[in-house]
Each structure stands twice: as structure tokens, then as C-alpha cells.
N, C-alpha and C positions, 0 to 999 in steps of 0.2 A: 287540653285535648277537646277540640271544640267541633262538635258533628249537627247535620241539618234533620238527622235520625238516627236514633239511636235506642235498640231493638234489647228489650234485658229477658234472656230464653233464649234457645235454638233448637228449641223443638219443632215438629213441622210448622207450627205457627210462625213458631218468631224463624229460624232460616229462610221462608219463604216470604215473609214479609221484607226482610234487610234485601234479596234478591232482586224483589221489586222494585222497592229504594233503591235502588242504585242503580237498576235498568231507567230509572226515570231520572235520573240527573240526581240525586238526593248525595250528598257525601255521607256514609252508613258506617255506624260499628256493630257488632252486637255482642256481649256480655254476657258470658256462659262461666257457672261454677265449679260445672264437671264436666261433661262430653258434651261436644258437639254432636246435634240431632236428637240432643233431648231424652227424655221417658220413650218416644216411641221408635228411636232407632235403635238405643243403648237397652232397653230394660221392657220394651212394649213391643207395638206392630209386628216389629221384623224380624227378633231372636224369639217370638212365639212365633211364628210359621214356621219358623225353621225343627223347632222342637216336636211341630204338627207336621212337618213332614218323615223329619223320622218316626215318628209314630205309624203313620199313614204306611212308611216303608215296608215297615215288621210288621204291619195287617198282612199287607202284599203279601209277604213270603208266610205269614201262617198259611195264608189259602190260596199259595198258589200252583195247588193241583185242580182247585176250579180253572186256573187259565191253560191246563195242560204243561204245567211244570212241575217239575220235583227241587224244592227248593225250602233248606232247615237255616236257619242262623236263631240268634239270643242277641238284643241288645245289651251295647254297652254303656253302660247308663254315662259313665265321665266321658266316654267319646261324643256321644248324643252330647251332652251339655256344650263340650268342646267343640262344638261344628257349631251351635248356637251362637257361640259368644265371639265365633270367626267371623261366622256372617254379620252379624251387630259389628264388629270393628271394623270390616269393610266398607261399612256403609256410613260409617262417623266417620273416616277417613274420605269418601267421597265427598260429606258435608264440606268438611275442608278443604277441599279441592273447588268447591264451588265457592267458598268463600275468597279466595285468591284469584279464583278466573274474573271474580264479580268486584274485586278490588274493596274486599271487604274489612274493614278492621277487625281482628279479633281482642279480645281483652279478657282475661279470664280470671275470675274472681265473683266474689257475690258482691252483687250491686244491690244499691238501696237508696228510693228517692233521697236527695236529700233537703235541696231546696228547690225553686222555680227554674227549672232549666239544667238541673245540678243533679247525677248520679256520685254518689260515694261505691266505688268499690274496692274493697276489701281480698287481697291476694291470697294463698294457699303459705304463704311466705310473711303472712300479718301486716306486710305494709296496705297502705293506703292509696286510692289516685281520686283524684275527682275527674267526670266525664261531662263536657257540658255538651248540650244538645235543645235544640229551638224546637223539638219533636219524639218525644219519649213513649215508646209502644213497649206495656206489659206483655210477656207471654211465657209468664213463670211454669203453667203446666199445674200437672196435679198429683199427687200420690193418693195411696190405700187409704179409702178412708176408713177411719177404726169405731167400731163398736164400747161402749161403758164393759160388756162381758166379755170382749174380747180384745185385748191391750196385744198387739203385738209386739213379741219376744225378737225377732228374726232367726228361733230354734225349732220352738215344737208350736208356738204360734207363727205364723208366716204369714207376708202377705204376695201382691206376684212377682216380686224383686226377688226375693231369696229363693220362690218356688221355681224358679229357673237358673240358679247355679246351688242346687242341694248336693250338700257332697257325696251323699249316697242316696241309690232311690230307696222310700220309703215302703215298710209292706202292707201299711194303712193307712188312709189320710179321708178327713170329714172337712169336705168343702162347705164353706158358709155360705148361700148365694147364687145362684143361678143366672147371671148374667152374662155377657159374652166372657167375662174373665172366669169365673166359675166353671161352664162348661167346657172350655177350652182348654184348662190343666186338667178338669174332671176326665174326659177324655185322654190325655196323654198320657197320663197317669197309672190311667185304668186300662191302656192299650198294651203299655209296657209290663203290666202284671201287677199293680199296685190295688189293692183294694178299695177302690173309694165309694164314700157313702156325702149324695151332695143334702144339703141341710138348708132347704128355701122356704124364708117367712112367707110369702103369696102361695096363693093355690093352686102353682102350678109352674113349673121353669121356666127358665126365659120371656118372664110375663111382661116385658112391653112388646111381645112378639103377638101376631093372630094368633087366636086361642088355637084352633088344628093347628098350629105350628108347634107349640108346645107340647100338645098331646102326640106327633108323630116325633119327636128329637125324646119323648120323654119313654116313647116305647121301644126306641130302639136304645139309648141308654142303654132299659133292664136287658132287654135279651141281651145285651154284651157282658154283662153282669154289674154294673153301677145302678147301688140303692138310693134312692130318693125317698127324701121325708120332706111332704108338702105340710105347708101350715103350720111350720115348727120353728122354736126359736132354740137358738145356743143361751143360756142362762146365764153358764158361769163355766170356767175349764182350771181343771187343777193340773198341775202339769209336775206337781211334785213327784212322779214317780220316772221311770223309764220311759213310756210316753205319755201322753194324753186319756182325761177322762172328760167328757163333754156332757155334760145334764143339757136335756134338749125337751122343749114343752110344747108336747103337743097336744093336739083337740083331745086324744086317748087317757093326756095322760104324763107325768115326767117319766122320762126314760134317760139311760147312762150311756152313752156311747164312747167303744176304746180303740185307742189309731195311736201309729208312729208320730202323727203331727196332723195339726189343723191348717187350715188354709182359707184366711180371710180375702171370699173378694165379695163386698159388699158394698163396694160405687166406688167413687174417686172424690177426694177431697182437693179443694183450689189451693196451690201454694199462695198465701198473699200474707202470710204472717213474716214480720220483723224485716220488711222491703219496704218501707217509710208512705203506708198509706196513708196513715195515722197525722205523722207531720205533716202533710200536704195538706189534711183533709179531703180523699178521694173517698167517696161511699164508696158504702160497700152495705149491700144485705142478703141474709139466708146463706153469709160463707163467700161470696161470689162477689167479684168489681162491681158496680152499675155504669152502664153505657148506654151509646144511642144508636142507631142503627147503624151506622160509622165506626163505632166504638170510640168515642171520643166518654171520657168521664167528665165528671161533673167542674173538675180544676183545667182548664186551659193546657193545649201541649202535653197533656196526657193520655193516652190511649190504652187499651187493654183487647186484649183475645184470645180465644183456645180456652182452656178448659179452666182458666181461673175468671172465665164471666158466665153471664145465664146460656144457657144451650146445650146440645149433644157434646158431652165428649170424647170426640171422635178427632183422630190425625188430619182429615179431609175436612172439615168443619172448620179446624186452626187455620189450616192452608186458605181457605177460600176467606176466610175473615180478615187473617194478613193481608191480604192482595185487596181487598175492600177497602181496608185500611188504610193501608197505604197509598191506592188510586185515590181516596177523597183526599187523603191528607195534598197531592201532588195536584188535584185539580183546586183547590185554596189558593195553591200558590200560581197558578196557571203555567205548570210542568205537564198537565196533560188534559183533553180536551172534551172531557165531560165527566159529570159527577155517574159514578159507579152505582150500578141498580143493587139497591139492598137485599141480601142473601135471605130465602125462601125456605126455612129450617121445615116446612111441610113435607119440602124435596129432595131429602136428605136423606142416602143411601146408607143401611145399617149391613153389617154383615158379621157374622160369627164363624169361624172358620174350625170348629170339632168336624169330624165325619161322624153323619151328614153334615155338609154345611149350609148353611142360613142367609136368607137374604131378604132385606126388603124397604120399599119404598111407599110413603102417602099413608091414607088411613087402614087401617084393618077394619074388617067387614063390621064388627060390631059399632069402633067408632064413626064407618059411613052412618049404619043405621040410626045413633043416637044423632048425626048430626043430620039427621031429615031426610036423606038423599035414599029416592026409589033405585035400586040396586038391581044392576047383571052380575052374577059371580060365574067366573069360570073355572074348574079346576081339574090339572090332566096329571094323570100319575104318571111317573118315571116309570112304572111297570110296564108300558108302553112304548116308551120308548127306543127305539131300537140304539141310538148310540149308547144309551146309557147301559143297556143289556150286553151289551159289545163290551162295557167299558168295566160289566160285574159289580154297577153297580145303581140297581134299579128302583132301590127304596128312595119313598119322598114324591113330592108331587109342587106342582108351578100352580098358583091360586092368584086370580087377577077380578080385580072388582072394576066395574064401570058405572056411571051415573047414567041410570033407562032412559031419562029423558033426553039430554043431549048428547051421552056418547063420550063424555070426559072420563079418562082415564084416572079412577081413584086410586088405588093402588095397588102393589105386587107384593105376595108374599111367597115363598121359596124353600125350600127343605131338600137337599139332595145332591148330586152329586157334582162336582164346578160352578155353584149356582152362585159364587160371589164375580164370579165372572159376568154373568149375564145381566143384574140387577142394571149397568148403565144405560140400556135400553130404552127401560120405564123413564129411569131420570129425565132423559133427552125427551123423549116422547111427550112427557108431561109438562117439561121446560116448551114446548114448541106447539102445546095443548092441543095435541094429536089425538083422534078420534078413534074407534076401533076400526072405523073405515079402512086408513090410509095404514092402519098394521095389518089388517088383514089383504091389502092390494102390495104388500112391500115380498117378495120370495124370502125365505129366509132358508140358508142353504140344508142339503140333509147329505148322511144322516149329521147333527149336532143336538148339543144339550140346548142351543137357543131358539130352535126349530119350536121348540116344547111350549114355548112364551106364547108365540101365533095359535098351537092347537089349545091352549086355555082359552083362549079368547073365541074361537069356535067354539067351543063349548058352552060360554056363556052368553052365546047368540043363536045357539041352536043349529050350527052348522059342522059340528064335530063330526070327521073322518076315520080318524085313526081310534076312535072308542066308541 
């Protein structure tokens, strides 16, 4: 079985890169152990939205004599799971479907370099095949990565695999981590009636967010009723009893904390164990592949990307690296007609999807400040807004930084209501190094949530309207 590329993953990384392959003339397989579309169709991005929208649903009807209805229901926690795990299969079944429009090989099994040109993979059925290929792109993905204190069980320690098909909801849970995985079950969780209390070693949530982004997601949190303990660690959790006891150390003090189950999410670890880096010799350091801007490793015909090399790992980060990827691999061979401009991880859209939701893009105001640059901030509350008022839901606010001197767009930070919607704005804007000028001369329709982006930006030019 002899291919010109050959993709081991089909997470958004690796499907989109074999896609590519094979739009360009490449004869493509790719090599999947479990589902097609990976951690983030099967187990990530898509069966958590779905879980955030039911949540989001049952907010609706608590309060929806605010919108002038009379409207009672109770989630059903195994239906909610069960719509999750629909839509997740709809969409590994669409992989599929792409993979056959696109004349893709499928092979399924674990693969594992073996020698120069030579995947070994290993069936669900124990047999063996060798896969040869003149072009071999990693894009293993990544799982939960675990703590020395906190060994996940998949019972009363979880990580967010299990925290999305629980057989029953739980009537306490102690998130570890404040990340966009942490607040995102913290949230659902807590929506559905579940007690949670989230457990973050920094001082403060979502801390690679602007710090006002952290403090407005961490106030409204408490008023829904989710407890945070900033600057605290999980020590040790005994799980000997019916459920959890958590010893957590903080600045105060150790304290004991008691819940149905814990829930690690404290980053994401790179799959790259027992996949034959080792025999190759591909570095590897800090956990991660080493590449080059290309993602070419350090062994010939090897490549790697998404969340098992250095960068954001983010689904859109895999995707665009794939396709990087694969254009240089296809301009080597001269398949295609210029070498691909290396990806701009500065410009790199983040978004966390709780209500409120999160968004943002370039530096937060502190990192402009340490990086020298004299600063416009602008910042417009949703309280203003008239869509969002319409939409009932007016907490949060659009915060946009610009460089005083020349008018480059630093970056956007977001808190509130559809703002993962709006972030592609800034991207483009800043990809096209668009000036506060030409956003301020561009109409942006009303009423909308994205109207809100332009009135920040008068505010940090001194021409604010609507405040």
C-alpha cells in the first residue's frame, strides 16, 4: 500500500490536511484508531456546544417571563448527553463522507512510524499492514493532561471525555482549572443544577484572557452561584469514600473540599508516545514534536501538526497548519505554485463558549504595554447595546486596543453575548493591517452584536456616540 501522503490523525488537523492532499494531485490515506474527526468532533469542539446549548436552553426557560412568557421544563440530563453524542456522530459521519468525495483511503488502526517511508499499523482485529508513503504528516491530537495529585480514574476523577457522557448528573463537582475546558463544564454543570466549585492555581480565571475579561466572566460566575478559589492547588483527593474529598492549598491556608466527583481540566497533553518517534529519531522537546515553520521535523518526509507540536491548541490552529503543510509539501514537488506564508500564531482567534462567551484576538492591554507600544483602549458595554438588550442579554462589554502612534490594530478582547461570532473581524482586519480609520469609515449594520466592535473603537478615539 504505497501513498504520496499519508496523514496518521483525523482530527481537524489531520482531515484537513489529507483534503488538501488530494485537492492537489497527492494520492492520500489517512489512518485513524477510533473515529473519524478526531478529539474535536468525537469528544471536544462539537458535542461541547451542544451540551452549551442545552444548558443555554434551560437558562431560557428559567427566565422566560423576562421575555413575556410563561414557560417550566427540568432537564433531562441522559437526553441532554444523548443529543450531544447525535450531533458528535453526525459529524464523524460527515468526515466520512468527505473522505470518499475526496477519494480518500481510509485505514483504521494504530499506526506507528516504522522505518523511512514505512507506517506499521496495527488493526482492532491484532492483525498488522504496513503503509508506505514518500510523505508522512503526524496529527495524533492530544488528551487530558493529568496532574502527579490528580491520576484520573474516568469515575470520581474525570477528565472532559467522561465529563460528557456521565451516567447521571452529579450534585457536586470541583473543577481543576479555569481554562476554556474548565469554565465550559463549570458552566454547564452549574446551569443544570449541579454545584460546582472551580479550583485555579493563577490568580484569577481564564488567565491567558485580559485581566477585565477574567474579572467580568469571574463575577458573573458567583452571582449564578459558581464558587472560585483563586491561587489554590488540589494536593491530593481521596476518593475512598462515596465521593470525593479534595485537600486544596491556599494562600489562607489547607482547606478540604466535598463533591460527587472532580474534573480535571488542566491543559492538554500531545499524543506522541509509542508512535515510533523514538525509532526514527524525531525530536521532540517540553512533550511536543519539533518543526519548522512548515512543520517539517528534523527526519526527512516527516511532518507533524495540531496539538502534538508547539502552539495553541485550538481545532482552527490544526486546520490551518494542515493546509500549510501540505501547500509546502505540494510546492517541493511543484503541484502547486508558490510556497505558503507561514501561519501568524499572534493572530490567532481564541474563544470559550460558557455564557457569557469569550473572545479574542493579538495582545491584551497589559502584554501591549510591556511590549512598549503607547496605547488607545477602547471599551463599550453591552449595557448599551440595544441588540443585546433585545436579546436579554446585556452583561459584558467589546474592549479593543490600538497602537497611538500609527493606528495598528492590537487587539480585541470580548465578554458577552454571541461574541465568538464576531472575533473574525479583528482577525481579517489585522491580517489586511487595517487601521482604526477604515473600521471606522466601514457601516456596520444595526441593531447587531457586531455594531459594538466600531462603538469600542470610538471610544478609544474620543468619538464615542452611543455612551
Amino acid at each position: 500500500m504505497a501513498y504520496d501522503v499519508v496523514v496518521l490523525g483525523s482530527g481537524p488537523g489531520g482531515y484537513v490536511a489529507a483534503i488538501r492532499a488530494s485537492q492537489l494531485g497527492f494520492k492520500t490515506a489517512i489512518i485513524e484508531k477510533e473515529s473519524l474527526g478526531g478529539i474535536c468532533l468525537n469528544w471536544g469542539c462539537i458535542p461541547t456546544k451542544a451540551l452549551l446549548k442545552s444548558a443555554q436552553v434551560f437558562e431560557y426557560i428559567k427566565h422566560s417571563k423576562d421575555y413575556g412568557i410563561e414557560a417550566t421544563g427540568t432537564p433531562d440530563f441522559s437526553a441532554v448527553i444523548k443529543r450531544s453524542r447525535g450531533v458528535a456522530d453526525k459529524m464523524s459521519k460527515g468526515v466520512t463522507f468527505l473522505m470518499k468525495k475526496n477519494k480518500i483511503d481510509v485505514i483504521m488502526g494504530f499506526g506507528k512510524l516504522k522505518a523511512k517511508g514505512q507506517i506499521e499499523v496495527k488493526g482492532t482485529d491484532g492483525k498488522t499492514q504496513i503503509v508506505e508513503a514518500k510523505h508522512i504528516i503526524l496529527a495524533t491530537g492530544g488528551r487530558s493532561r493529568e496532574l502527579p495529585s490528580l491520576k484520573i480514574d474516568g469515575k470520581k476523577i474525570i477528565g472532559y471525555r467522561e465529563a460528557m457522557v456521565l451516567p447521571q448528573q452529579p450534585k457536586s463537582m470541583i473543577v481543576v482549572g479555569s481554562g476554556a475546558i474548565g469554565v465550559e463544564f463549570g458552566y454547564f454543570y452549574s446551569t443544570l443544577g449541579t454545584k460546582v466549585t472551580i479550583v485555579e492555581f493563577m490568580d484569577r480565571i481564564v488567565p491567558v484572557e485580559d485581566e477585565e475579561i477574567s474579572k467580568e466572566l469571574a463575577k458573573n460566575f458567583k452571582k449564578n452561584g459558581i464558587e472560585i478559589m483563586l491561587s489554590s492547588e488540589v494536593t491530593s483527593v481521596d476518593t475512598s469514600g462515596n465521593g470525593v474529598k479534595a485537600k486544596v492549598k491556599t494562600k489562607e491556608g489547607e482547606v478540604t473540599l466535598e463533591a460527587d466527583v472532580v474534573l480535571s481540566a488542566v491543559g492538554v497533553a500531545a499524543n506522541i508516545e509509542g508512535i515510533g518517534l523514538e525509532e526514527l529519531g524525531v525530536k521532540t522537546e517540553k512533550g511536543k514534536i519539533t518543526v519548522d515553520k512548515y512543520y517539517k521535523t528534523n527526519v526527512p518526509g516527516v511532518y507533524a501538526i495540531g496539538d502534538c507540536v508547539p502552539g495553541q491548541a485550538l481545532a482552527h490552529v490544526a486546520s490551518k497548519e494542515g493546509i500549510i503543510c501540505v501547500e509546502s509539501i505540494a510546492y517541493g514537488e511543484k503541484k502547486y505554485n508558490h510556497q505558503p506564508e507561514a501561519l501568524d500564531y499572534g493572530n490567532v482567534p481564541g474563544c470559550t463558549y460558557c455564557t457569557p462567551e469569550i473572545a479574542s484576538v493579538g495582545l491584551t492591554e497589559k502584554q501591549a504595554k510591556d511590549a512598549g507600544y503607547e496605547i488607545k483602549v477602547g471599551k463599550f458595554p453591552l449595557s448599551a447595546a440595544g441588540k443585546a438588550s433585545a436579546a436579554g442579554h446585556n452583561e459584558g462589554f467589546i474592549k479593543v486596543i490600538f497602537d497611538a502612534k500609527y493606528g495598528e490594530w492590537l487587539g480585541t478582547h470580548m465578554i458577552g453575548y454571541n461574541v465568538t461570532e464576531m472575533i473574525a473581524e479583528t482577525v481579517v482586519a489585522r491580517k489586511l493591517e487595517t487601521t482604526y480609520h477604515e473600521v471606522l469609515d466601514s457601516i456596520h449594520p444595526h441593531p447587531t452584536m457586531s455594531e459594538n466592535i466600531k462603538e469600542a473603537i470610538e471610544v478609544a478615539y474620543g468619538e464615542a456616540i452611543h455612551i
